[in-house]
FIFITI-244866 format. One record per residue (C-alpha): y, z, x; residue in three letters. Coordinates in pm, whole numbers, padded with zeros to 5 digits, always signed. Each point is the difference from the previous one (the first is absolute). Layout:
// residues N
YZXALA
...
//
This chain:
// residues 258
+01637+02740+01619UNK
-00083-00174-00321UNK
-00299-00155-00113UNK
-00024-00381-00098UNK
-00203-00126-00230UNK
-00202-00306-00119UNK
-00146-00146-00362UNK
-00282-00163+00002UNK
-00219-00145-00315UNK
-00323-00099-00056UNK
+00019-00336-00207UNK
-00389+00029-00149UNK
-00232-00167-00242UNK
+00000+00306-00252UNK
+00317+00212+00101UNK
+00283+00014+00226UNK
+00031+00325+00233UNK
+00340+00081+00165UNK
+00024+00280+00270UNK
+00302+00126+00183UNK
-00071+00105+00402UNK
+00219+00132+00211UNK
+00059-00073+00392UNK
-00305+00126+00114UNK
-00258-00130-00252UNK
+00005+00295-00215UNK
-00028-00058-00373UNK
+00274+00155-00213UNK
-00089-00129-00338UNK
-00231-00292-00186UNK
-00013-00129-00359UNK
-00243-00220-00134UNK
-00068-00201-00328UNK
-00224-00214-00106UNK
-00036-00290-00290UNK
-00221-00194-00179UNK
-00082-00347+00110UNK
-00024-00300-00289UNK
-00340-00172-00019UNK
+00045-00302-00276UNK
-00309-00093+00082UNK
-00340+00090+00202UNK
+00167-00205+00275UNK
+00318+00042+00017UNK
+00239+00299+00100UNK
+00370+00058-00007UNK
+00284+00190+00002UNK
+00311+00019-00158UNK
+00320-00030+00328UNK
+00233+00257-00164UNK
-00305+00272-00009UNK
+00039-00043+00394UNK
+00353-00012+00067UNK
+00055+00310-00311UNK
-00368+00196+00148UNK
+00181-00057+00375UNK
+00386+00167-00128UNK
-00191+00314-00172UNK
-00225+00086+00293UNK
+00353-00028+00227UNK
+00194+00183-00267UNK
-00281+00295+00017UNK
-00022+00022+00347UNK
+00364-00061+00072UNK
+00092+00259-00295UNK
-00281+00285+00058UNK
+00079-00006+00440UNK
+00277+00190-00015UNK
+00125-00256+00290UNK
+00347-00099+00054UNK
-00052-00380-00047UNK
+00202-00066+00305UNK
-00241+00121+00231UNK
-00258-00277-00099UNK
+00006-00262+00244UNK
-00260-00283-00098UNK
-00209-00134-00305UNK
-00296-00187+00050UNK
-00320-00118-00182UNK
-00353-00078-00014UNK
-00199-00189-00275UNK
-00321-00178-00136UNK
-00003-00335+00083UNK
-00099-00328-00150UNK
+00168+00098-00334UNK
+00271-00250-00024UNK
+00278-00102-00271UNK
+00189-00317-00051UNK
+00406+00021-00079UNK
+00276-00267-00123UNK
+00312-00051+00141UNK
+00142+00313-00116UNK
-00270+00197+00137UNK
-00164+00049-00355UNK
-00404+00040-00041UNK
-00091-00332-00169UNK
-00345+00204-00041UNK
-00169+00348+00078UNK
-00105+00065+00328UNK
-00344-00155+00095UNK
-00168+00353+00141UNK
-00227-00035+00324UNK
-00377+00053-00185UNK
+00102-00313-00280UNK
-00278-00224+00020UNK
+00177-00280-00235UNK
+00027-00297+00234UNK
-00389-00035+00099UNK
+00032-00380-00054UNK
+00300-00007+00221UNK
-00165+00156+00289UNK
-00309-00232-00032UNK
+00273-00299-00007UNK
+00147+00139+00328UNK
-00319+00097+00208UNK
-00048-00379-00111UNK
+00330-00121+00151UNK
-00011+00222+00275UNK
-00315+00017+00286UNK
-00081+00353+00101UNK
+00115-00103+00349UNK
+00356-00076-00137UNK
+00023+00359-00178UNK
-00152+00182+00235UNK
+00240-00127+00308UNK
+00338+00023-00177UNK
-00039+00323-00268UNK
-00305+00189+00236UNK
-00165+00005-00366UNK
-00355-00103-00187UNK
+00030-00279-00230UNK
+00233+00144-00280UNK
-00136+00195-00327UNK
+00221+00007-00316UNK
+00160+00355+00118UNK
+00223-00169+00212UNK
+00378-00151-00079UNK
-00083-00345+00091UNK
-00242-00019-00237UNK
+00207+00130-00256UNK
+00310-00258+00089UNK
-00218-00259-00066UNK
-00120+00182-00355UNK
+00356+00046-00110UNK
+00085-00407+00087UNK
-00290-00123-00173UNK
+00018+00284-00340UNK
+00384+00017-00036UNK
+00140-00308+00174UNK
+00354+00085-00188UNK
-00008+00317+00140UNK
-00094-00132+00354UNK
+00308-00228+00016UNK
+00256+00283-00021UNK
-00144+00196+00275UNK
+00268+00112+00264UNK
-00176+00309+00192UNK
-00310+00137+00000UNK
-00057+00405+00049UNK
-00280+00245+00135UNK
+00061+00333-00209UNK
+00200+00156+00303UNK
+00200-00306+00010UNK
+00098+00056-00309UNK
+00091+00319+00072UNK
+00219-00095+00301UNK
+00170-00254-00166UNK
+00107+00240-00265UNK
+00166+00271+00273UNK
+00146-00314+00226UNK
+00097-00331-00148UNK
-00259-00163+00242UNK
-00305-00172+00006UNK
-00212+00168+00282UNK
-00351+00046+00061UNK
-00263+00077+00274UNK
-00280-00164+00126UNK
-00264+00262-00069UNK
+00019-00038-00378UNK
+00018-00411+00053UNK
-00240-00021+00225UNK
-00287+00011-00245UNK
+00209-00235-00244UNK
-00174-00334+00165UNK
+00369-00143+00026UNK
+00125+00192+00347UNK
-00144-00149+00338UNK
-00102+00293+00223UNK
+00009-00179+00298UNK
+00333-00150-00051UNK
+00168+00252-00165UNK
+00143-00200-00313UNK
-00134-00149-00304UNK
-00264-00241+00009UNK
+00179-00316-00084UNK
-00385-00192-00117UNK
-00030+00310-00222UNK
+00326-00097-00140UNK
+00033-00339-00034UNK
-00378+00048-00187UNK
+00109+00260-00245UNK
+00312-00207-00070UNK
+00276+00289+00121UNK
+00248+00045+00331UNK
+00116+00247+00190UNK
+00336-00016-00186UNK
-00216+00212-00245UNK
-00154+00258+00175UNK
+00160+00335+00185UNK
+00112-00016+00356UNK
-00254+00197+00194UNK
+00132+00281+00264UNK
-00243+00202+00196UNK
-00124+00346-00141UNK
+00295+00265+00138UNK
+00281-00243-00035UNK
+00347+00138-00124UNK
+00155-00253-00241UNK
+00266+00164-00066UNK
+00169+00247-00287UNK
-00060+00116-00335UNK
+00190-00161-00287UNK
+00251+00228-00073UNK
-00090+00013-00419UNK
-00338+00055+00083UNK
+00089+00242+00307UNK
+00184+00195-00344UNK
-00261-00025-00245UNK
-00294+00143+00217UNK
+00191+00293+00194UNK
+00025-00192+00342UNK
+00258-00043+00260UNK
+00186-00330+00021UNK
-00089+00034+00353UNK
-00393+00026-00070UNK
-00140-00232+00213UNK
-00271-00293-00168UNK
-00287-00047+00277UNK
-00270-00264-00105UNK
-00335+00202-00035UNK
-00377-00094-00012UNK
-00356-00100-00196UNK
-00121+00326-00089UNK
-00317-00034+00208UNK
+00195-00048+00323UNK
+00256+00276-00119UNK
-00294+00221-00037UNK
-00211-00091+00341UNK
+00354+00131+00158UNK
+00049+00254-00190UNK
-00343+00176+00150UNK
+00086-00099+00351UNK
-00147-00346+00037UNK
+00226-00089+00218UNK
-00096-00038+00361UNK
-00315-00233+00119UNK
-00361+00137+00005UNK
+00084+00180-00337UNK
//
């Protein structure tokens, strides 16, 4: 009987890892390359989109390429990623600017102006977070609608790094709650985005992915893309994870008393 087979890449801070397993967890191949991160300033750090999206095809291409595996034995793609490092896209799904990475400490004054706005109470009972530190996405929403107001007007969709990703191979605009959870704009105890967050920072839901749970099919691989990296047109898109939860699974954190 013949194997099947499943993709998965690490989204990270530094590089992007992709491995190919087969049906029983074995590892058949992994690629992994790295890039440099842009730091403008003591404060502030970046990164280009297209070094993710071009990084993301040459680690598939590698693995894909250097298997030896017929490509129609492998089933399912899925991802994991860094959070809190967020871009914001027009309405043709173009970068108005680089991608804000996690450790970017630009918006201090924003997250003072929140914490303001906001009790510890109300943060605490609808994200399950601290008051909010200038890592995190709201923050920099509210940096990027005071600093380029022109640029905050044309927003349309706003992307994690896998996100990105994922939008690329399907067409759709899909995330998961583990990345978002840490963003100060999902409720936790609702299970949708905190419409006070919102309303504050002056964006709607219109503009942000639709969040499925982690191990969600959402359907196929665009066919061009399915071409261009070596896949199936039947490969199978399943929304992923935040790296941290990825990993605490990966080692078998997955049953109580762990």
């Amino acid at each position: 009987m013949a194997h099947k087979y499943y993709l998965g890449v690490d989204i990270g801070t530094t590089a992007i890892k992709a491995a190919l397993f087969d049906d029983c967890g074995k590892k058949i191949l992994h690629h992994a390359q790295e890039y440099d991160l842009l730091k403008p300033t003591a404060q502030r750090v970046e990164q280009i989109p297209s070094v993710y999206w071009e990084t993301f095809k040459t680690c598939v291409k590698k693995v894909m390429e250097g298997s030896g595996i017929d490509k129609e034995q492998v089933e399912a793609f899925a991802m994991d990623s860094s959070a809190e490092t967020i871009v914001f896209l027009d309405e043709h799904m173009q970068p108005l600017d680089n991608f804000y990475v996690w450790m970017d400490n630009r918006a201090e004054q924003e997250a003072v102006q929140i914490n303001a706005h906001f009790s510890p109470e109300q943060i605490m009972y609808a994200t399950g977070q601290c008051p909010i530190d200038p890592v995190y996405p709201a923050t920099k929403i509210l940096w990027f609608r005071k600093n380029k107001p022109d640029l905050f007007e044309k927003i349309r969709m706003m992307f994690m790094c896998d996100d990105y990703i994922l939008w690329h191979m399907s067409g759709q605009c899909v995330s998961h709650g583990s990345s978002w959870c840490t963003s100060y704009l999902w409720d936790i105890v609702k299970k949708d985005w905190w419409p006070e967050m919102l309303d504050y920072l002056g964006i709607t839901a219109h503009q942000l992915p639709k969040i499925r749970e982690s191990g969600t099919p959402i359907g196929t691989i665009l066919p061009e893309i399915a071409d261009e990296l070596g896949l199936p047109h039947d490969l199978l898109l399943v929304v992923g994870g935040q790296d941290q939860c990825s990993g605490a699974i990966g080692v078998g954190n997955v049953v109580p008393g762990i």
